[in-house]
N, CA, C and O of each residue as an XYZ file, in Angstrom:
832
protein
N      -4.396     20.573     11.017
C      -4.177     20.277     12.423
C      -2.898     19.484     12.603
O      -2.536     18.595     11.832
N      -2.349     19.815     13.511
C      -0.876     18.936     14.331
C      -1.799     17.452     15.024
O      -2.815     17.480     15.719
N      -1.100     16.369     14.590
C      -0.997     15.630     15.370
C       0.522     14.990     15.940
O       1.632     14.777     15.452
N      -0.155     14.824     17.286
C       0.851     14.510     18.566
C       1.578     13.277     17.874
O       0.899     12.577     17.123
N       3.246     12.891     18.131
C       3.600     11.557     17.820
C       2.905     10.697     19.000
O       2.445     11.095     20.070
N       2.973      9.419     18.475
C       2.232      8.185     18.974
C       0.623      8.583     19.849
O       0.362      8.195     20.988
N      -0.317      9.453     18.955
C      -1.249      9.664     18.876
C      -2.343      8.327     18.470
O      -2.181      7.505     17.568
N      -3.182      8.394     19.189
C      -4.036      7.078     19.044
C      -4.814      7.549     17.607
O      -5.346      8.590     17.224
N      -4.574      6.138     17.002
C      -5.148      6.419     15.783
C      -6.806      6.623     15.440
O      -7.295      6.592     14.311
N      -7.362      6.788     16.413
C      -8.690      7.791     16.418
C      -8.843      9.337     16.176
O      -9.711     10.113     16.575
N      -7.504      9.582     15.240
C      -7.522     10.976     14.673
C      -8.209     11.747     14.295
O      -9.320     11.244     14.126
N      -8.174     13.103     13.961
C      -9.705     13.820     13.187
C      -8.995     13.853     12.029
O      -7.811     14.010     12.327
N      -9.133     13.787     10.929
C      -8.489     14.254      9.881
C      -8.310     16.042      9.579
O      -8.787     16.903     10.318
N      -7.547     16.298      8.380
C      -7.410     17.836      8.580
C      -8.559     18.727      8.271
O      -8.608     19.870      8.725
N      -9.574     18.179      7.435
C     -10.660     18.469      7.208
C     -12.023     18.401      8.423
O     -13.121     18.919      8.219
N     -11.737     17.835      9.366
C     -12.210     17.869     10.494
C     -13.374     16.815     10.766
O     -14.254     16.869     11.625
N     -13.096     15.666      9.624
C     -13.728     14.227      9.115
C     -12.982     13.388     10.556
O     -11.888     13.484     11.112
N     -14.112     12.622     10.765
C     -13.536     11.839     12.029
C     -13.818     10.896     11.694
O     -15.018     10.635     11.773
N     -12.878      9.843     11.127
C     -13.129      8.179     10.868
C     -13.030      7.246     11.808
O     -12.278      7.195     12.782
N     -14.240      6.164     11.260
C     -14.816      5.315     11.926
C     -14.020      3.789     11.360
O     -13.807      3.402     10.211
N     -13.726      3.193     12.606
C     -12.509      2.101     11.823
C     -13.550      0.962     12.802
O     -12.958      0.262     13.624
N     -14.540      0.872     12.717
C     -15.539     -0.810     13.254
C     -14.918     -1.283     13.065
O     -14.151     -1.767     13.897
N     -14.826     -1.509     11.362
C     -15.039     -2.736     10.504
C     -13.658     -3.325     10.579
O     -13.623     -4.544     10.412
N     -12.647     -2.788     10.769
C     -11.344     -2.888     10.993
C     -10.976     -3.960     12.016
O     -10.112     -4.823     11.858
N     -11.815     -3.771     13.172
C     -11.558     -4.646     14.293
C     -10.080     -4.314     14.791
O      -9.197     -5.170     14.844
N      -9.923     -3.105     15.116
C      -8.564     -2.500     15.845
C      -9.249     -1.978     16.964
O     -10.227     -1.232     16.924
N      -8.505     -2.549     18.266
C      -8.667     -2.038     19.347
C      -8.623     -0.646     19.799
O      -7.820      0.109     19.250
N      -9.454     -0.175     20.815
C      -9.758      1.509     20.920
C      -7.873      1.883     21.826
O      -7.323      1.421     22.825
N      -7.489      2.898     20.801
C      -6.363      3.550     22.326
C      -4.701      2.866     21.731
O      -3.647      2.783     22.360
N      -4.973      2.510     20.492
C      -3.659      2.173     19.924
C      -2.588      3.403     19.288
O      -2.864      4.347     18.549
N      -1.645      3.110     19.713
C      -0.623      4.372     19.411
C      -0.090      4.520     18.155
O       0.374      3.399     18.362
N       0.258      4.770     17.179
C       1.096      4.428     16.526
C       1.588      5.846     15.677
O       0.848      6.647     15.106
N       2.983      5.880     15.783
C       4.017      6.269     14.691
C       3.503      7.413     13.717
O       3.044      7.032     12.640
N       3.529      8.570     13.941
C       3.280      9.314     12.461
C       3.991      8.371     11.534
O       4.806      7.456     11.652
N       3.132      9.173     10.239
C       4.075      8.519      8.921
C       4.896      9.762      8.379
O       4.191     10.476      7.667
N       6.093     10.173      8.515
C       6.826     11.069      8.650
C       7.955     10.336      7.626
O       8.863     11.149      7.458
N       8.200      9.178      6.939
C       9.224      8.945      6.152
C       8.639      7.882      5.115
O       7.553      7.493      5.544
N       8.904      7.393      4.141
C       8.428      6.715      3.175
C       9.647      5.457      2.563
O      10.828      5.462      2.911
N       9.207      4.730      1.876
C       9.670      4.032      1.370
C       9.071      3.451      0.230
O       7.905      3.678     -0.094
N      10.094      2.461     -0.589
C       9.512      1.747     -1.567
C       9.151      0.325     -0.808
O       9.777     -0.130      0.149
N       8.226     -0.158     -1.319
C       7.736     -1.098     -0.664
C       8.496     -2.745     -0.269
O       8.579     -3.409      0.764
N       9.158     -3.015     -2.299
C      10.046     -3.762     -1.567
C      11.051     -3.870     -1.182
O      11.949     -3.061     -1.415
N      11.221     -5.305     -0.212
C      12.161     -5.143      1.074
C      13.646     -5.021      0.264
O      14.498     -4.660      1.076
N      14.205     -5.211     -1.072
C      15.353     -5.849     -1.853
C      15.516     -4.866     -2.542
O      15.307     -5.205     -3.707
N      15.928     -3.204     -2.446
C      16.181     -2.569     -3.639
C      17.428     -2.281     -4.250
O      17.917     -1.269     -4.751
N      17.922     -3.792     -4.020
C      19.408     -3.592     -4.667
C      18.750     -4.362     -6.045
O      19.553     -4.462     -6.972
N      17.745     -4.772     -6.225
C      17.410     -5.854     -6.902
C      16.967     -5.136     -8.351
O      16.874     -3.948     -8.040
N      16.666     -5.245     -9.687
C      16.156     -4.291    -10.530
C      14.634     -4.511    -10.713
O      14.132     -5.499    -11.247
N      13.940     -3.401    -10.171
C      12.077     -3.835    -10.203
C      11.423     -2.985    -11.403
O      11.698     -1.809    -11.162
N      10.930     -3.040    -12.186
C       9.942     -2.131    -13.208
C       8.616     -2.368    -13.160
O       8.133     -3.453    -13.484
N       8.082     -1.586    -12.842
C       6.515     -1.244    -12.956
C       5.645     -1.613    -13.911
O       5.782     -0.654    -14.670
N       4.930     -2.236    -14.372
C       4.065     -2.513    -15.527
C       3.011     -2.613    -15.585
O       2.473     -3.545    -16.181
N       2.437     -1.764    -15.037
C       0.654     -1.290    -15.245
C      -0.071      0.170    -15.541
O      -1.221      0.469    -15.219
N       1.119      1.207    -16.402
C       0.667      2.312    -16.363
C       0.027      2.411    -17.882
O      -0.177      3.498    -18.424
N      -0.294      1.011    -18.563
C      -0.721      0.848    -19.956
C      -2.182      0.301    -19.290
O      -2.824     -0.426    -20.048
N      -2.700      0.530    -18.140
C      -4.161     -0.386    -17.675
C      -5.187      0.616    -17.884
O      -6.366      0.396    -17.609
N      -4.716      1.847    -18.423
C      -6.034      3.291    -19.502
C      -6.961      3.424    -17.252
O      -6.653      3.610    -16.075
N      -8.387      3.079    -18.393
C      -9.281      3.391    -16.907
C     -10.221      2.393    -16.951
O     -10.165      1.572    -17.867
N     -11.206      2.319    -15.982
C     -12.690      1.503    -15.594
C     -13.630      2.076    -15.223
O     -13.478      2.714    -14.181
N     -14.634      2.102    -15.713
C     -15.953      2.628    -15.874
C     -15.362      4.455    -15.803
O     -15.981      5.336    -15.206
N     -14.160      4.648    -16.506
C     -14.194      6.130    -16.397
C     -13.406      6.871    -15.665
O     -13.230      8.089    -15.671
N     -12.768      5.716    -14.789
C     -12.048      6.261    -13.937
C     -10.524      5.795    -14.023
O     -10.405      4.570    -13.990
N      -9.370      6.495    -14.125
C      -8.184      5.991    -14.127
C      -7.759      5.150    -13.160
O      -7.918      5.365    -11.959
N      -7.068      3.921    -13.758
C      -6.818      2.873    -12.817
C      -5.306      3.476    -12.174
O      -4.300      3.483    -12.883
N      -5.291      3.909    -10.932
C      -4.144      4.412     -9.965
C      -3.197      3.273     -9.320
O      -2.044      3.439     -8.922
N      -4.172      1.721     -9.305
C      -2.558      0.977     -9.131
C      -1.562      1.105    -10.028
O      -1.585      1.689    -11.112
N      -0.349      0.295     -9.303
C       0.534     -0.531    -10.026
C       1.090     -1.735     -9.510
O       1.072     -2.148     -8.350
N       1.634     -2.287    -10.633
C       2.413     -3.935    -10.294
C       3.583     -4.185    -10.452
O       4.056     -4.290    -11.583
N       4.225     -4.318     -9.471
C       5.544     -3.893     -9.851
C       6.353     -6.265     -9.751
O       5.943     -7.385     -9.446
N       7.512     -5.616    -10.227
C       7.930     -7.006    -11.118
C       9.595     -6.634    -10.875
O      10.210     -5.572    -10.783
N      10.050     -8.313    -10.813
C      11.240     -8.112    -10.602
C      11.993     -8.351    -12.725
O      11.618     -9.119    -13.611
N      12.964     -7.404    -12.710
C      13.151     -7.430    -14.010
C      13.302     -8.523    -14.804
O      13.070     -8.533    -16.013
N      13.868     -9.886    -13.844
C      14.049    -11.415    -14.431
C      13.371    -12.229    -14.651
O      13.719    -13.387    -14.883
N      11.583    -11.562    -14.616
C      10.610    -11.575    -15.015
C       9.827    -13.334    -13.983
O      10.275    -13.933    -13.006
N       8.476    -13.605    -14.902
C       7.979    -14.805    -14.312
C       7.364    -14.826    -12.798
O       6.412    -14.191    -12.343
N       8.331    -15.880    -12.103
C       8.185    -15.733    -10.813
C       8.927    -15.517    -10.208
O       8.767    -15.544     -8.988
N      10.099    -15.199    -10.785
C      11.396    -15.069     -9.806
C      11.636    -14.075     -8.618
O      12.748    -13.918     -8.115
N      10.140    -13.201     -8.075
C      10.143    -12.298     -7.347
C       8.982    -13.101     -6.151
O       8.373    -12.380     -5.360
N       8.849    -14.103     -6.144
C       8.553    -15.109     -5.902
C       8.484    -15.262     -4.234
O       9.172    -16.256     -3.998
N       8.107    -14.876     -3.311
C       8.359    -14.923     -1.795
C       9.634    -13.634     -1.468
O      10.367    -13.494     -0.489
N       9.528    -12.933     -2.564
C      10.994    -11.796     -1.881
C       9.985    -11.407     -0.993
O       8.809    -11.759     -1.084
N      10.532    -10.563      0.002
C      10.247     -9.265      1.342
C       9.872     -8.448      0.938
O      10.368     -7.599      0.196
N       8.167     -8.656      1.696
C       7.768     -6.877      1.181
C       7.814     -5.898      2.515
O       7.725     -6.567      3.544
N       7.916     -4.658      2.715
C       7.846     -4.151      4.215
C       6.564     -3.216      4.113
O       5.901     -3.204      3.076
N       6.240     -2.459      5.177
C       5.985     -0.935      4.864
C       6.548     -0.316      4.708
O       7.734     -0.262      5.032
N       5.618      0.770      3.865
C       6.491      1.808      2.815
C       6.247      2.799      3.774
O       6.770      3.856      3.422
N       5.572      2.891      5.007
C       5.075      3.809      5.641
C       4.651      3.517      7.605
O       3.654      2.956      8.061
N       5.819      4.134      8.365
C       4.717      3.555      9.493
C       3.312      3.753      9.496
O       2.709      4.473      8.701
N       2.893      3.199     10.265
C       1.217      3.271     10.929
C       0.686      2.025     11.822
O       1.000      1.557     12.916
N      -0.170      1.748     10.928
C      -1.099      0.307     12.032
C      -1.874     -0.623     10.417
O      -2.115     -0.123      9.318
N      -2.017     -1.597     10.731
C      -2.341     -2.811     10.070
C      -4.351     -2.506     10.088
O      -5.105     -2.512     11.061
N      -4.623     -2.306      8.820
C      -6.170     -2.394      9.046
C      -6.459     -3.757      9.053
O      -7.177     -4.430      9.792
N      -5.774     -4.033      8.106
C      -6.472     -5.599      7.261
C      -5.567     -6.272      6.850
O      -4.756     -5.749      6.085
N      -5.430     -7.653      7.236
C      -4.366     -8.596      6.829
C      -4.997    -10.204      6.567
O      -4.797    -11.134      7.349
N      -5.894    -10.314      5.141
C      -6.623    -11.226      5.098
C      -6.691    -12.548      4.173
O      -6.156    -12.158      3.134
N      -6.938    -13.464      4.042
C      -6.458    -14.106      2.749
C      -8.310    -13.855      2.004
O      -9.326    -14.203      2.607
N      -8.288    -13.114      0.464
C      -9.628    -13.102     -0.030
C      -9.638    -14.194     -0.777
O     -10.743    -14.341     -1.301
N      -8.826    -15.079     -1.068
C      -9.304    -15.750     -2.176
C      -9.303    -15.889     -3.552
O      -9.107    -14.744     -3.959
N      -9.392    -16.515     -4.362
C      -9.480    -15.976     -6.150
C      -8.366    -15.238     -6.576
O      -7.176    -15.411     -6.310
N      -8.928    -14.371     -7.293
C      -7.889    -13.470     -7.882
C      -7.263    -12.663     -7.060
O      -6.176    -12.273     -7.485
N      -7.671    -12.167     -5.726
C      -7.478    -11.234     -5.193
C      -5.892    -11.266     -4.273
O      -4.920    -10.514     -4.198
N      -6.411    -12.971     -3.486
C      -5.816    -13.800     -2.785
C      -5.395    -12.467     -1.256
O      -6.071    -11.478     -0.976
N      -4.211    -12.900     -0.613
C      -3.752    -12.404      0.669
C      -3.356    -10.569      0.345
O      -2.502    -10.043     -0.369
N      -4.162    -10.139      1.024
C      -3.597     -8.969      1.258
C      -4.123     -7.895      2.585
O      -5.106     -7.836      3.324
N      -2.398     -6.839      2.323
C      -2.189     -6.213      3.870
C      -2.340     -5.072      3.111
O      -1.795     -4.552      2.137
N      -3.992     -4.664      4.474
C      -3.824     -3.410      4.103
C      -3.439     -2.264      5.367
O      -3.828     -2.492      6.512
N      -2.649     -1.035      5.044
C      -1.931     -0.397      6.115
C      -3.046      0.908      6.074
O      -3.961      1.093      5.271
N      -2.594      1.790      7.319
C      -3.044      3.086      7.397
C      -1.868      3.340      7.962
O      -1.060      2.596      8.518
N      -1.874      5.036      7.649
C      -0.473      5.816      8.105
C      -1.394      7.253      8.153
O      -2.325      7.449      7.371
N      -0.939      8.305      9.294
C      -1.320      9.196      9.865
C      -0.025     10.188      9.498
O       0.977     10.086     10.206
N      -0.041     11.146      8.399
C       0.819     11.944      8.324
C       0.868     13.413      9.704
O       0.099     13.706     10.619
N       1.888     13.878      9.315
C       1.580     15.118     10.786
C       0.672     16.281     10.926
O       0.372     16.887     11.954
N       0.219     16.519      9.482
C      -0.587     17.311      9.660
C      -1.986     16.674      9.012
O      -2.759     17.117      8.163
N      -1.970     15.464      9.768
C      -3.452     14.512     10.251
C      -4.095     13.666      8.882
O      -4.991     12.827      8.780
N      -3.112     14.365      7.823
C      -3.640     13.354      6.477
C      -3.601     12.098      6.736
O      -2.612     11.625      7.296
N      -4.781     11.244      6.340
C      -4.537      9.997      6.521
C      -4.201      8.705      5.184
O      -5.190      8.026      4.908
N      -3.398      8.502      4.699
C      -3.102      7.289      3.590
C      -3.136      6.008      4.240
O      -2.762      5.431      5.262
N      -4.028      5.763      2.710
C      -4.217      3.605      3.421
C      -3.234      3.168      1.871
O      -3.064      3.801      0.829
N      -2.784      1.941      2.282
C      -1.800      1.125      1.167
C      -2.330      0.101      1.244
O      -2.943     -0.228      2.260
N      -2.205     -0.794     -0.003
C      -2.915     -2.006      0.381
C      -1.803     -3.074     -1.052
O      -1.651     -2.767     -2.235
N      -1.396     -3.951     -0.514
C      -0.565     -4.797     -1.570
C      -1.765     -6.051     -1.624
O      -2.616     -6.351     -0.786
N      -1.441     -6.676     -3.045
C      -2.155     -7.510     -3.150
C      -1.360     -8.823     -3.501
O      -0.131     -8.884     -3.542
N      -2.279     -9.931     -3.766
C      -2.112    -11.672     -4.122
C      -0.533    -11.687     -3.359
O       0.482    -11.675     -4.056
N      -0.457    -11.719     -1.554
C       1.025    -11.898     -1.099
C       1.115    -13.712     -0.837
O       0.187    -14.465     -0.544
N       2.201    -13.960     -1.007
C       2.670    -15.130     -0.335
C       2.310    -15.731      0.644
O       1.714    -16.799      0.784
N       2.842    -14.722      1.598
C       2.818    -14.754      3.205
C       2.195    -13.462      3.619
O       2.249    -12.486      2.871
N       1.724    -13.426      4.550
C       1.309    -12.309      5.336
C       2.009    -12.613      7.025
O       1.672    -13.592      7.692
N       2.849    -11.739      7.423
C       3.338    -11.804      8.773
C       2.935    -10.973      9.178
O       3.800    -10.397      9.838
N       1.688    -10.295      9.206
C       1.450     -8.919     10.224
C       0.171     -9.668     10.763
O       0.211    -10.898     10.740
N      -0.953     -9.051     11.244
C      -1.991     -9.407     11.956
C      -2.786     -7.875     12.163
O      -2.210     -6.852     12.535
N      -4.144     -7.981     11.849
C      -4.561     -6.738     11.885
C      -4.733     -6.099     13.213
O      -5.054     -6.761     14.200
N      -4.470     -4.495     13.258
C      -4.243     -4.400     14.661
C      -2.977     -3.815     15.029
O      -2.608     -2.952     15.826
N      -2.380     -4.651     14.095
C      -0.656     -4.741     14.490
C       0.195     -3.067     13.882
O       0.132     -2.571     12.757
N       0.976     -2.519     15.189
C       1.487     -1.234     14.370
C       2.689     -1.845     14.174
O       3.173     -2.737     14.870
N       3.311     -1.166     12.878
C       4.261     -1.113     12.233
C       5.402     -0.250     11.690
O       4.933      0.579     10.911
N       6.742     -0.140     11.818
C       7.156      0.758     11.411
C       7.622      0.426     10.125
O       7.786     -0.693      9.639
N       7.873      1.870      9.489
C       8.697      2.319      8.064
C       9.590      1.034      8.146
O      10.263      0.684      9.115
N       9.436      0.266      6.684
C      10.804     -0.944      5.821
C      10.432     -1.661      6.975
O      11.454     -2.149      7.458
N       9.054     -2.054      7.887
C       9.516     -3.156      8.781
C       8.556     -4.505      7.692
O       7.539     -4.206      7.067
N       9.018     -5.577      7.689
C       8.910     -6.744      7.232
C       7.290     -6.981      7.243
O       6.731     -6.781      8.321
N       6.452     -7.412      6.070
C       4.893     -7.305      6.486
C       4.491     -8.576      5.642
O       3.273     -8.748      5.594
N       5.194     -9.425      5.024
C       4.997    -10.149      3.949
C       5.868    -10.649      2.786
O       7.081    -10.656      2.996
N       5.449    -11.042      1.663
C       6.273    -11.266      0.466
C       5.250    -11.352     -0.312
O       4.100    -11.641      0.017
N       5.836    -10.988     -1.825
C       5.367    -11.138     -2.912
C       4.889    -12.654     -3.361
O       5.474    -13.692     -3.051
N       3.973    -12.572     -3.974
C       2.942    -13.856     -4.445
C       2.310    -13.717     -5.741
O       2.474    -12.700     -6.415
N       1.659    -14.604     -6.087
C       1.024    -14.895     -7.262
C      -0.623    -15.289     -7.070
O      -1.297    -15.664     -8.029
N      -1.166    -15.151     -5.712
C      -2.952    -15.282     -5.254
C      -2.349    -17.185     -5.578
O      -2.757    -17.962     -6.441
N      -1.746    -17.309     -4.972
C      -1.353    -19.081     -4.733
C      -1.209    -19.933     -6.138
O      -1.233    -21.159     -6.031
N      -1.111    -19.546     -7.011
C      -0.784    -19.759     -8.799
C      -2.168    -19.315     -9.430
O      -2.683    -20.019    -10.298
N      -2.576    -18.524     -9.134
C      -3.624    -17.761    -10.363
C      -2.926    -16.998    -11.135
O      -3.497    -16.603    -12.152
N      -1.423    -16.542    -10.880
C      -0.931    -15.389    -12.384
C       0.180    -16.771    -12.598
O       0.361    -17.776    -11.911
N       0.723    -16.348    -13.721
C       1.597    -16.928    -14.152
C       3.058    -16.081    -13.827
O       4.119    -16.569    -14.214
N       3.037    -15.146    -13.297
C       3.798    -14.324    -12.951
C       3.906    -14.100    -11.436
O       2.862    -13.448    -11.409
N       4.303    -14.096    -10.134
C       3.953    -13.001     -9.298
C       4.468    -12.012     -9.316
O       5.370    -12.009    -10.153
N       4.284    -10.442     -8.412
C       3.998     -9.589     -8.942
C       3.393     -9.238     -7.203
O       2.845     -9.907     -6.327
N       3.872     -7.776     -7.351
C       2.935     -6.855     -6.366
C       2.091     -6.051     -6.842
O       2.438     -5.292     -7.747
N       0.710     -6.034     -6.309
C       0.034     -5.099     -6.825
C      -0.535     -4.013     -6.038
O      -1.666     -4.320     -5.662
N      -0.177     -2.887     -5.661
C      -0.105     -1.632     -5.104
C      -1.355     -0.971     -5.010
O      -2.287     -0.877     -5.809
N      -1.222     -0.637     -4.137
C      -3.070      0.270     -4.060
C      -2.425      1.478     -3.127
O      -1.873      1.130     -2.084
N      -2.476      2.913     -3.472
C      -2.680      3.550     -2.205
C      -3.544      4.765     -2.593
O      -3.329      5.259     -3.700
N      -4.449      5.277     -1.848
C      -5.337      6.475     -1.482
C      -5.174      7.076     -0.239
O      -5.018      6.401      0.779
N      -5.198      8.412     -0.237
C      -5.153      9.784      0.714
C      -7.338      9.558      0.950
O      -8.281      9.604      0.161
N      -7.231      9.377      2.135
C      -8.654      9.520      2.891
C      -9.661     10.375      2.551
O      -9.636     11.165      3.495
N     -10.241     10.613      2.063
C     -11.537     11.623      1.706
C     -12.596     11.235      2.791
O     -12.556     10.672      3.885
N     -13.811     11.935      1.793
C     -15.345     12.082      3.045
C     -15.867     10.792      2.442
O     -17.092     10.917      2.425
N     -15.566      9.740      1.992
C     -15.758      8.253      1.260
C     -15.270      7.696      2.958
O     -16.030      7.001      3.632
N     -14.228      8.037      3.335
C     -14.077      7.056      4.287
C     -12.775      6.359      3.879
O     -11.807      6.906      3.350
N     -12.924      4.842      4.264
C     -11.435      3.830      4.320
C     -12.105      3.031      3.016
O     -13.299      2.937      2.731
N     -11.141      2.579      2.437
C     -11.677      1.449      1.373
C     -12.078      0.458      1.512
O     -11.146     -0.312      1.282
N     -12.777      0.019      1.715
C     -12.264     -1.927      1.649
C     -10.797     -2.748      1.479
O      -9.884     -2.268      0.807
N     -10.727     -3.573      1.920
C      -9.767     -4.317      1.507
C      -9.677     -4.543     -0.141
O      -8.693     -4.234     -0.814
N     -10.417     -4.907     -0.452
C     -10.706     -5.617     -1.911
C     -11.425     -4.259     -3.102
O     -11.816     -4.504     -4.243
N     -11.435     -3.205     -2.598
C     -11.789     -2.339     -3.403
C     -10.574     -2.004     -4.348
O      -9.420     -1.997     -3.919
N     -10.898     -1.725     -5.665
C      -9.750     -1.449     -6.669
C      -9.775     -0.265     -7.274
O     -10.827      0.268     -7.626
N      -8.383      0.346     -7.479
C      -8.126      1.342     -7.620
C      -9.116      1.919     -8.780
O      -8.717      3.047     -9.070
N     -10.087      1.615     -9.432
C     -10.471      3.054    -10.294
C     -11.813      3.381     -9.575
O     -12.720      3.886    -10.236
N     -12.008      3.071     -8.026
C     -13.590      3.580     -7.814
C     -13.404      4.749     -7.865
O     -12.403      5.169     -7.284
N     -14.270      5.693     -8.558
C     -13.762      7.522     -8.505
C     -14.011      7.848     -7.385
O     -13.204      8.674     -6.958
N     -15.177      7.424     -6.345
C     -15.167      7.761     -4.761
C     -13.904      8.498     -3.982
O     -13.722      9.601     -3.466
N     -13.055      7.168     -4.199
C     -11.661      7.352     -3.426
C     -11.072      8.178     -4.156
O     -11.262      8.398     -5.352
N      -9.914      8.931     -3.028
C      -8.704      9.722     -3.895
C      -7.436      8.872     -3.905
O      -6.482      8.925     -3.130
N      -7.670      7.955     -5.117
C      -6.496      7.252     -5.198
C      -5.231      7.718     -5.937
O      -5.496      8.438     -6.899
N      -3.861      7.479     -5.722
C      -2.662      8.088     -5.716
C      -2.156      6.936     -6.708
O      -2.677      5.822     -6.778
N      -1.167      7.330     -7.391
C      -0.226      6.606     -8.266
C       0.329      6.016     -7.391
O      -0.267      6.237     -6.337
N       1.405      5.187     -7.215
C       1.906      4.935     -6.106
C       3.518      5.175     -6.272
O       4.271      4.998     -5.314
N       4.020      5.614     -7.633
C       5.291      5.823     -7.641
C       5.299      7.411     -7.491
O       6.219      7.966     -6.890
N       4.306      8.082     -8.026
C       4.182      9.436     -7.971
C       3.837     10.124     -6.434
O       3.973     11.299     -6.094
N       3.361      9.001     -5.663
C       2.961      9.622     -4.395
C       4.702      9.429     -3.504
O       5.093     10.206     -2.633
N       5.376      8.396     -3.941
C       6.289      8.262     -3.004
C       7.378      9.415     -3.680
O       7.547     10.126     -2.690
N       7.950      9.832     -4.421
C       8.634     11.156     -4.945
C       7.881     12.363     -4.059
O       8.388     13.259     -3.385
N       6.790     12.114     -4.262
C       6.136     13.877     -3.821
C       6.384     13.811     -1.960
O       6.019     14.597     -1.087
N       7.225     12.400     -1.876
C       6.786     12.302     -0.035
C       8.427     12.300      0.006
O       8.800     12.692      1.112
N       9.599     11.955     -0.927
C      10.353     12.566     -0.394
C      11.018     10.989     -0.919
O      12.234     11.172     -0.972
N      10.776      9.864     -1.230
C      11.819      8.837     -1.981
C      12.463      9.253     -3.052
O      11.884      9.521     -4.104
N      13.883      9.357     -2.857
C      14.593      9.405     -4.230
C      13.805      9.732     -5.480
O      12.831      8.988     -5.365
N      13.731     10.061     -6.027
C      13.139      9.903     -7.531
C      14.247      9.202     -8.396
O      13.765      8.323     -9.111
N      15.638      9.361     -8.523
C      16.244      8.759     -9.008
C      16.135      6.680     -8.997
O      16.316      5.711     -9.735
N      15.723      7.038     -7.618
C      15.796      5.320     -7.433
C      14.383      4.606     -8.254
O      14.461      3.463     -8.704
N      13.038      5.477     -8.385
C      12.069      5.143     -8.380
C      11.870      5.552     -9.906
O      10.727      5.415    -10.343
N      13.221      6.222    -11.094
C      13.405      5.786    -11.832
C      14.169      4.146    -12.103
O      13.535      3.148    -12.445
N      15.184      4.182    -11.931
C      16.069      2.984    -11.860
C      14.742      2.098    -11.599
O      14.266      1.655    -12.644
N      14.037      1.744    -10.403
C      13.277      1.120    -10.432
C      12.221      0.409    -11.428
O      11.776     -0.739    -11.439
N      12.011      1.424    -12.182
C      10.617      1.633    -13.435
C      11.203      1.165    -14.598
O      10.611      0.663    -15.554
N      12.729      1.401    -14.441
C      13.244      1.540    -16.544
C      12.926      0.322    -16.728
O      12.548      0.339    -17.900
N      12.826     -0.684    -16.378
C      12.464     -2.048    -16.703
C      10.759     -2.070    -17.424
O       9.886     -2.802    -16.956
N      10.596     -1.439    -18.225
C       8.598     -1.235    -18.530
C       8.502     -2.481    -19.798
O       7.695     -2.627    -20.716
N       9.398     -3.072    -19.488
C       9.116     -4.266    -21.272
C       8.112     -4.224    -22.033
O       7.269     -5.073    -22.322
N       8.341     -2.612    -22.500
C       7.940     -1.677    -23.882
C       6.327     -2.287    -23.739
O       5.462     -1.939    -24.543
């Protein structure tokens, strides 16, 4: 199915699944933005970032589909940088959990032919969005964190899944529930049309 730009995000999906966003606490009749362009998430890509979680195997069976991406000068030095969306849409969840989990924004984005992807970054700094809130592509949503000094590192940690008959995730759900159809997150942004070159450059940093 076509969906209309700035279509209220009470979409049907293409499968003809009609999601239910309660729990979300987003107002009925909000417009927002196909997701029609992509990005890497963070806001600095002049900066050198490498990925380092594609050695995390699986859990209970299921391949773990995040990643954590790291600025190459390692530690904390990525430390409050700018994170944006990688994707317009609307803000499900923008919460502080606590513990390990700490602050995180999670997005939905409505592709045009009604697919729906949720993103979700984890342990942020700051959170400047508010749930509710639509957003466009590279607009400003946060910074990178450490869940307030629980890693010794900070570090983004990436979540994204394409919508199934499961529904929306949780905030705090992690990438290996097999339920969800969760996405790599460097492999989903190539297949949507980011550079691949950059999202090498990005990665060569894997400190073996």
């Amino acid at each position: 199915m076509q969906v209309e730009e700035r279509q209220t995000y009470r979409v049907e999906a293409a499968d003809g699944m009609r999601l239910v966003f309660a729990r979300a606490e987003i107002p009925a009749g909000i417009g927002i933005s196909l997701a029609t362009s992509f990005r890497l998430p963070m806001l600095d890509l002049d900066q050198p970032w490498y990925e380092a979680t594609r050695r995390y195997g699986s859990y209970n069976y299921h391949p773990q589909r995040c990643e954590d991406w790291n600025l190459e000068s390692g530690g904390n030095t990525d430390l409050g940088e700018g994170l944006c969306a990688p994707f317009s849409g609307i803000v499900l969840s923008a919460h502080d959990w606590g513990g390990g989990i700490g602050r995180v924004a999670q997005l939905l984005g409505v592709t045009p032919l009604g697919e729906l992807i949720v993103w979700a970054g984890w342990h942020l700094h700051t959170l400047d969005v508010r749930t509710g809130q639509v957003v466009e592509v590279g607009e400003e949503i946060g910074s990178i964190g450490n869940a307030d000094g629980r890693y010794p590192g900070a570090h983004l940690h990436e979540q994204i899944c394409v919508v199934n008959e499961w529904g929306i995730p949780a905030p705090r759900t992690f990438a290996a529930d097999g339920r969800y159809d969760w996405q790599q997150p460097s492999a989903f942004y190539v297949e949507r049309g980011v550079d691949a070159d950059l999202v090498r450059w990005a990665t060569e940093f894997d400190g073996g």
